[in-house]
N, C-alpha and C positions, 0 to 999 in steps of 0.2 A: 504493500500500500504506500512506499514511498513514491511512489509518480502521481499518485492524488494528492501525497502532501505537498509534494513540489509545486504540483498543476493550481492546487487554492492559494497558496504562495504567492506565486508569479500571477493568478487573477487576482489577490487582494493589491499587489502592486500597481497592478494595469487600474484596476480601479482610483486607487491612492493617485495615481499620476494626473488619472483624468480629473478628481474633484481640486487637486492642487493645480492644475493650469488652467480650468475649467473649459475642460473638453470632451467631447462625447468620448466614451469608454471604447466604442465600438473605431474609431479613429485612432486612440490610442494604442486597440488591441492591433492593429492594420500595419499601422507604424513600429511596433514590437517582431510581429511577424516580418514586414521587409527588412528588418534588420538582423532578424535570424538567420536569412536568407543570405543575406550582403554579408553579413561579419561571422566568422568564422570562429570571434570569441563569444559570439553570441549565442546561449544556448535553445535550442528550437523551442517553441510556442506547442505545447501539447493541443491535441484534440478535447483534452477535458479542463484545458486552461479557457480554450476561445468557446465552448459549451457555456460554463459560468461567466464568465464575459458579456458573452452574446445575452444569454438569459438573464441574468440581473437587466442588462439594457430594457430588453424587454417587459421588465417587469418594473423597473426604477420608480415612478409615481408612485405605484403602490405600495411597492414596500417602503418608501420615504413614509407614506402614511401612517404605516404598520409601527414604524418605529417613533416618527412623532407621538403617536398615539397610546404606547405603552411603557416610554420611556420618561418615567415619573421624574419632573423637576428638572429634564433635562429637552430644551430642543435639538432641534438638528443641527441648528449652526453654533450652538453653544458648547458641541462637542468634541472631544478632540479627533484632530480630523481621520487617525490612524483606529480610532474607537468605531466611527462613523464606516469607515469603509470594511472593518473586518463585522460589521452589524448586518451591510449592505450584502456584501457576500455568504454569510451563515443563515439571512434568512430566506434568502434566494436558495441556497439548496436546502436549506429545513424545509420552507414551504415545496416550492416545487421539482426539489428532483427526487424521484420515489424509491432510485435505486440505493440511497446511499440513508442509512441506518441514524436518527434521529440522534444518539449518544456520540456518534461520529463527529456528525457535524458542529455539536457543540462543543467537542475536545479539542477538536482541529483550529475554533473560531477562539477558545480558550487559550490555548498553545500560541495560534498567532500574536494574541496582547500581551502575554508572556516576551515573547519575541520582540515585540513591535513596541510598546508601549508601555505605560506606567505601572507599578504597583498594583493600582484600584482596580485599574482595565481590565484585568483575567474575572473579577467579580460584578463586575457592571454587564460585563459582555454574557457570561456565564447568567444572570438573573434575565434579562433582558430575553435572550432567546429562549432562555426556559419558561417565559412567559411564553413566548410565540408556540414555541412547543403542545405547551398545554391548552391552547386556544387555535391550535392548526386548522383540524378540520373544518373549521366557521370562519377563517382568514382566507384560501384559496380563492380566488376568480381574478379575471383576465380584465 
C-alpha cells in the first residue's frame, strides 16, 4: 500500500499548490504530469494521484461545504492552509471513493498532519473527518 500513500501525498500537494497560487487543481495536476514527462528527476504522477485530483475537482463546492459546515469555530479561510487541503483530500475519498476502507482514509489524512503540519492538526483532522464518517451516508450527492 505504499503507492497509495505516495499517490495521496503527491494529490495532497497538487492540491496544496493549487489553493497556494490559487489555481484550478486540475491545471496544477497537468502541469505536475508535463513535468514528469520532461524531467527525468521528476517522479511520474500515479493513476490514483490524478483519480483524487481529478475527483476532489469535481467534487470541491461540496465538500468546501461539508467542511465549512462541520468544522466547529473554524472557517475555511481561517485554517491552516496545509489543514484545509489534507481535509479536502480525506473527505473526497471518505465520501466518494468506495474502494478504499473508511479507517484508511482517516490514518492516511492523520499521518499526512503528522507530516505536514502542526501539533493540533493530526486531532483536528482526525475529529473533523470522523464526523464526516459518521454522517457519510446523508452527505453523498453530486
Amino acid at each position: 500500500m505504499a503507492a497509495r500513500n505516495t499517490a495521496r501525498k503527491r494529490a495532497f500537494q497538487i492540491l496544496f499548490e493549487g489553493d497556494q497560487r490559487d489555481a484550478d487543481v486540475t491545471t496544477v495536476l497537468a502541469d505536475w504530469v508535463r513535468h514528469s514527462r520532461t524531467d527525468t528527476r521528476q517522479p511520474p504522477v500515479s493513476e490514483y494521484t490524478m483519480e483524487l485530483v481529478e475527483g476532489y475537482a469535481q467534487h470541491a463546492a461540496r465538500i468546501d461545504e461539508l467542511l465549512a459546515q462541520y468544522a466547529v469555530g473554524w472557517t475555511l479561510d481561517r485554517m491552516p492552509v496545509v489543514d484545509r487541503n489534507i481535509l479536502r483530500l480525506g473527505a473526497y475519498e471518505l465520501i466518494w471513493v468506495d474502494g478504499t476502507p473508511d479507517a484508511v482514509v482517516l490514518d492516511e489524512a492523520v499521518e499526512l498532519a503528522k507530516e505536514f503540519s502542526t501539533d493540533d492538526s493530526p486531532n483536528f483532522v482526525n475529529g473533523l473527518l470522523g464526523r464526516l464518517k459518521e454522517l457519510k451516508p446523508g452527505l453523498r450527492r453530486d
